[in-house]
C-alpha positions as CSV (number, residue, x, y, z in Angstrom):
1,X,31.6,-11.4,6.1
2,X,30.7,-15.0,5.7
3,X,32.6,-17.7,3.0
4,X,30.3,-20.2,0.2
5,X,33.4,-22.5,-0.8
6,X,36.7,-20.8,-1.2
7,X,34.7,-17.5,-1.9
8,X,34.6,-14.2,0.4
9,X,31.4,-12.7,0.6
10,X,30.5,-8.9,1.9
11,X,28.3,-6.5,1.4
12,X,27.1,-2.9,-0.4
13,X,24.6,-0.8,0.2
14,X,22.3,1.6,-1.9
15,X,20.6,4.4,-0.6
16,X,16.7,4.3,-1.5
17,X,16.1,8.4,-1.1
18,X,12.7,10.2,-1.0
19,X,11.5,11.7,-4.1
20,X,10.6,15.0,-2.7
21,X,13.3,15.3,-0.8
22,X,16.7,13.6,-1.8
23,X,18.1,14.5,1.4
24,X,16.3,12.0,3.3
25,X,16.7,8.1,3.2
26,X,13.9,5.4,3.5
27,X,16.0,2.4,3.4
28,X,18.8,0.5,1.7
29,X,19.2,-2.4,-1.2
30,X,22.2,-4.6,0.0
31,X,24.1,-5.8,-2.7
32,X,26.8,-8.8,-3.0
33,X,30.5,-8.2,-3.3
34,X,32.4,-11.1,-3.7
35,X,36.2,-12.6,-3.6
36,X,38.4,-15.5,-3.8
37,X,41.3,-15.6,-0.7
38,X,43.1,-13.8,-3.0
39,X,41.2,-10.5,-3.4
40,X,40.2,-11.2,-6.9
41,X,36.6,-10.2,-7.4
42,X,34.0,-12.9,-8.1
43,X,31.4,-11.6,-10.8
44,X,28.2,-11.9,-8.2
45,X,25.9,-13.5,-10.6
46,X,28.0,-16.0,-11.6
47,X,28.5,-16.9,-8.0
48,X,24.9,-16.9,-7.6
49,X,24.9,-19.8,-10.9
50,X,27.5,-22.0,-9.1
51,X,25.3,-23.8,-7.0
52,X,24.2,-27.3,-9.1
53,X,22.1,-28.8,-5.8
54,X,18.6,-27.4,-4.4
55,X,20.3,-27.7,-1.2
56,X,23.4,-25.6,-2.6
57,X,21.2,-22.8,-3.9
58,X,19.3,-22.2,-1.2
59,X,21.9,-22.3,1.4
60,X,23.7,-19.5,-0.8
61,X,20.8,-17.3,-0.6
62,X,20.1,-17.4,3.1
63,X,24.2,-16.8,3.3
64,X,24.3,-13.8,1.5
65,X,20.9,-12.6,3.3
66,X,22.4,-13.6,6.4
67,X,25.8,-11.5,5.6
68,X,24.1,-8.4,4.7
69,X,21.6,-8.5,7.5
70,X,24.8,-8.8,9.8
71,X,26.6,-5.6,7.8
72,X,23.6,-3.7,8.3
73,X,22.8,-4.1,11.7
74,X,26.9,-3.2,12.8
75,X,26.0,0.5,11.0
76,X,22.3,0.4,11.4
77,X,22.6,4.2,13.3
78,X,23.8,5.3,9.6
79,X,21.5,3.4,7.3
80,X,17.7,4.5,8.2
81,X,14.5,2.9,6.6
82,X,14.7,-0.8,6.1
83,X,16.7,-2.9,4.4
84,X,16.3,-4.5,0.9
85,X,17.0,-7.9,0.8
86,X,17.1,-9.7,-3.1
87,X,15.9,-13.7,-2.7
88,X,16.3,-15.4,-6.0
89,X,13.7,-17.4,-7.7
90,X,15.1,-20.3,-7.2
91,X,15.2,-20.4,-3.5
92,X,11.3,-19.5,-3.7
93,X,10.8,-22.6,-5.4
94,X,12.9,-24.6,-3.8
95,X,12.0,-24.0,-0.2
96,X,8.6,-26.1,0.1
97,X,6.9,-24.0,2.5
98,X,7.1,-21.5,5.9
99,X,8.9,-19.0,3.7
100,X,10.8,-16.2,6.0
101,X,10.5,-18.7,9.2
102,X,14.1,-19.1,10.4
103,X,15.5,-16.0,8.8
104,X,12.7,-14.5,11.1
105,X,14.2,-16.6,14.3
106,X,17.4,-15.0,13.5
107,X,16.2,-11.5,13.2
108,X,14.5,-11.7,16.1
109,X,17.5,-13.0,18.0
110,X,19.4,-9.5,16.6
111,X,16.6,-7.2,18.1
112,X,15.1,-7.0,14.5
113,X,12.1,-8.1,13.1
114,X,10.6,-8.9,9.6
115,X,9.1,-5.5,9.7
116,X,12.7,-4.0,9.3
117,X,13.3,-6.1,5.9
118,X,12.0,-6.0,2.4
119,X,11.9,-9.1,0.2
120,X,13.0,-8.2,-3.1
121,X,12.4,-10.3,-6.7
122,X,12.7,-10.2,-9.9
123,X,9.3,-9.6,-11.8
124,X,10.1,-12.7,-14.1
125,X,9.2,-14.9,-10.7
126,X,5.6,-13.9,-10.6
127,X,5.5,-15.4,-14.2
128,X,5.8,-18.2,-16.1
129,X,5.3,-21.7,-15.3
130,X,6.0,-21.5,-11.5
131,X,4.2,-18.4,-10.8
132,X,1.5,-20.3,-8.9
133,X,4.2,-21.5,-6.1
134,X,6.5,-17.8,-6.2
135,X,2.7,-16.5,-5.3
136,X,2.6,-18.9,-2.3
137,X,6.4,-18.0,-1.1
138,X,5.4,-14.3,-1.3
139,X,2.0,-15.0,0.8
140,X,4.3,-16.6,3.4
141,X,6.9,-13.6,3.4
142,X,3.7,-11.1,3.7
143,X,1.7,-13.2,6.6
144,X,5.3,-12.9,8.9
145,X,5.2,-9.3,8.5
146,X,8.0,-9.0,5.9
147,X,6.9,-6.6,3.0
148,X,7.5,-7.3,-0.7
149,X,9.2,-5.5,-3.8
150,X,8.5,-6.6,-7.3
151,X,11.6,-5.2,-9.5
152,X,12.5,-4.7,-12.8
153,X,8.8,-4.6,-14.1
154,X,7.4,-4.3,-17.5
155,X,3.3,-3.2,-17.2
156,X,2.0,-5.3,-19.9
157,X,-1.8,-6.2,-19.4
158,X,-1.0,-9.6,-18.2
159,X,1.7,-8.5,-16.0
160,X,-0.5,-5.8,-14.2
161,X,-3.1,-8.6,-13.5
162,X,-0.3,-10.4,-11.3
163,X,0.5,-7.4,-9.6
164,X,-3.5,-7.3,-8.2
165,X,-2.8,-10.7,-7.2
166,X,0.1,-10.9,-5.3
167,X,-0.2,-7.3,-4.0
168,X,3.1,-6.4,-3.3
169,X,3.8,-3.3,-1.4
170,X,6.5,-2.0,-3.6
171,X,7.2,-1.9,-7.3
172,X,10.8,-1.1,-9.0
173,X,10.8,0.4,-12.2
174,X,14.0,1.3,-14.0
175,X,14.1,5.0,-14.8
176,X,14.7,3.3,-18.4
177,X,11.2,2.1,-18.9
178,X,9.6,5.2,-17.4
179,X,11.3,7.0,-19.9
180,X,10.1,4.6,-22.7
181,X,6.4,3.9,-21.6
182,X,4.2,4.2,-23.8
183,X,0.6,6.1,-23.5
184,X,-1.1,2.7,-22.2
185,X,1.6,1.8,-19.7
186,X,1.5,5.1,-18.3
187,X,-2.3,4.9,-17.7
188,X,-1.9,1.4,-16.1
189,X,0.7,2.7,-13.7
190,X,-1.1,6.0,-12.9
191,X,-4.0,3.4,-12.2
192,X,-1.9,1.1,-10.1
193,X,-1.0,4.0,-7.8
194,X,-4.6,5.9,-7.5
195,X,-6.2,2.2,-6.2
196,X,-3.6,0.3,-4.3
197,X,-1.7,1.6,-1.3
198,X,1.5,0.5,-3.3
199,X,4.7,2.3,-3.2
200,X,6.4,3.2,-6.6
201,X,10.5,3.3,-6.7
202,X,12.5,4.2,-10.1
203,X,15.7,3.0,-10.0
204,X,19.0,3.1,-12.0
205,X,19.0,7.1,-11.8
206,X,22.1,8.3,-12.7
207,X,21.4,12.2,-14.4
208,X,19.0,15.1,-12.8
209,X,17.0,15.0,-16.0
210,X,16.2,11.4,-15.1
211,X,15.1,12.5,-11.4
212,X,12.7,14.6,-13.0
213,X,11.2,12.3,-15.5
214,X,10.5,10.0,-12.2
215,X,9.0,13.0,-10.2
216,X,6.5,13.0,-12.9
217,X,5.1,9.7,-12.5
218,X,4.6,11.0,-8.6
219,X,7.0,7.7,-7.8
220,X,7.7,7.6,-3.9
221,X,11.5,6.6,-3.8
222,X,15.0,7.2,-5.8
223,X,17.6,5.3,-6.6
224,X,20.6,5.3,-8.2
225,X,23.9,6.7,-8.9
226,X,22.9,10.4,-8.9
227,X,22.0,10.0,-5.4
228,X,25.5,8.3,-4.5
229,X,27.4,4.8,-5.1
230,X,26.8,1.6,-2.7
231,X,28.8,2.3,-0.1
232,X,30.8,-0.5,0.4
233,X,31.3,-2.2,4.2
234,X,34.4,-0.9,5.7
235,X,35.4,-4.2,6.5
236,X,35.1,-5.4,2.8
237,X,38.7,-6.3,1.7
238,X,38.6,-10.1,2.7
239,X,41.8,-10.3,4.5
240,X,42.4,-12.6,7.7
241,X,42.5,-9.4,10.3
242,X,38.7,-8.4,8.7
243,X,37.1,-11.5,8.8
244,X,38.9,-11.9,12.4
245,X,37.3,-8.8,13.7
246,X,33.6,-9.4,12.5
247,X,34.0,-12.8,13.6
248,X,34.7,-12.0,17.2
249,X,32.0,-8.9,16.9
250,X,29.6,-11.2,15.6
251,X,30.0,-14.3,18.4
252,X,29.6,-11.4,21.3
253,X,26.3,-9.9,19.8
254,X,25.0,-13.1,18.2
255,X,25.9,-16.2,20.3
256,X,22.7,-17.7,18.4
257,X,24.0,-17.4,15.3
258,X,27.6,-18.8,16.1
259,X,28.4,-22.5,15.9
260,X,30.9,-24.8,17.8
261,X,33.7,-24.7,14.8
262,X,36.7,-22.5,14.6
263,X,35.3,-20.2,11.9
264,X,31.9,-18.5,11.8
265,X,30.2,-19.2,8.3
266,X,26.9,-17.2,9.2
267,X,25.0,-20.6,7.4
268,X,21.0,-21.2,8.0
């Protein structure tokens, strides 16, 4: 559990199942649950537009990295395969360089490495006017051994070209769009996958019909709420006795990570 202001932040996880067999988990998308003191929910992606300083932003995103990193490893035994980890575009842009460097130092200092993690962003990063300096952040993430997700893809012509470019190693495709592409979009991706060594996941399945509409494009991974609900961290209501106990937990495993002040904000 760490705290951005007066806000309480925790963690859910996803299960990311394999295609062929549902039984059998490859990893896990953290996702951000937040509250005031109060217990009121916090809408996450107006949390995430709170910030109004570079500094601001990106200490929020390493926070919530950090928090989820924390969760995972407490019930890594539970949660196989690596963990999904979203960085906003803003962060990439506004960290100048060494992209994944201290969040490395910390993994490391948990028995982790960058091996265990996958960088996950949006597809609209890899595009527009800053797509030359999102390139460089994911080159960065790549060269420290961290692997990369594009998500939320659309396989235009000028959108595939990127994807040769930045050679990600994974590629999220709502079970929406697979269910909507059209004759070319299906050849592009059914190109993508015969010539790279990239691994396809649809996501947002929520029905069986929709499982088998993604088995057809011979994706690699599942997700969604047919295969189960994030499963919230058990320490998630953000009351006093929680934040006590994960505190103390995390300044006996983590003395690297824990400062000189009475509470423990998880910062980078």
């Amino acid at each position: 559990m760490g705290r951005f202001a007066s806000v309480v932040l925790t963690s859910a996880f996803q299960a990311v199942v394999r295609a062929r067999d549902p039984e059998c988990r490859i990893g896990h998308e953290a996702l951000l649950r937040a509250y005031m003191g109060d217990g009121r929910p916090v809408a996450p992606r107006a949390l995430l537009r709170a910030p109004r300083s570079p500094y601001a932003v990106a200490y929020l995103d390493r926070l919530c990295r950090m928090v989820h990193m924390l969760n995972y490893l407490a019930q890594r035994e539970c949660r196989p395969g690596p963990l999904f980890l979203n960085v906003g575009t803003e962060h990439l842009l506004r960290v100048p360089d060494n992209h994944g460097w201290y969040f490395e130092q910390v993994l490391q200092s948990c028995g982790l490495a960058p091996q265990h993690v996958v960088i996950d962003v949006q597809a609209s990063a890899i595009q527009g006017a800053h797509a030359g300096q999102v390139h460089t952040a994911l080159a960065n993430y790549r060269e420290r051994g961290y692997r990369v997700a594009i998500e939320d893809l659309d396989l235009t012509e000028s959108v595939f070209d990127r994807l040769w470019r930045i050679r990600g190693n994974i590629l999220k495709f709502d079970v929406g769009f697979l269910l909507r592409a059209d004759k070319n979009q299906r050849r592009r991706l059914h190109r993508l996958v015969e010539h790279t060594p990239i691994e396809i996941i649809a996501t947002g399945v929520e029905t069986s019909e929709q499982a088998r509409t993604a088995r057809a494009f011979n994706v690699d991974g599942l997700q969604g709420f047919y295969f189960g609900a994030p499963e919230a961290d058990p320490l998630e209501h953000p009351c006093e006795k929680a934040h006590g106990v994960l505190e103390a937990s995390a300044r006996a495993r983590f003395p690297l990570l824990a400062g000189r002040g009475a509470r423990l904000q998880f910062c980078c």
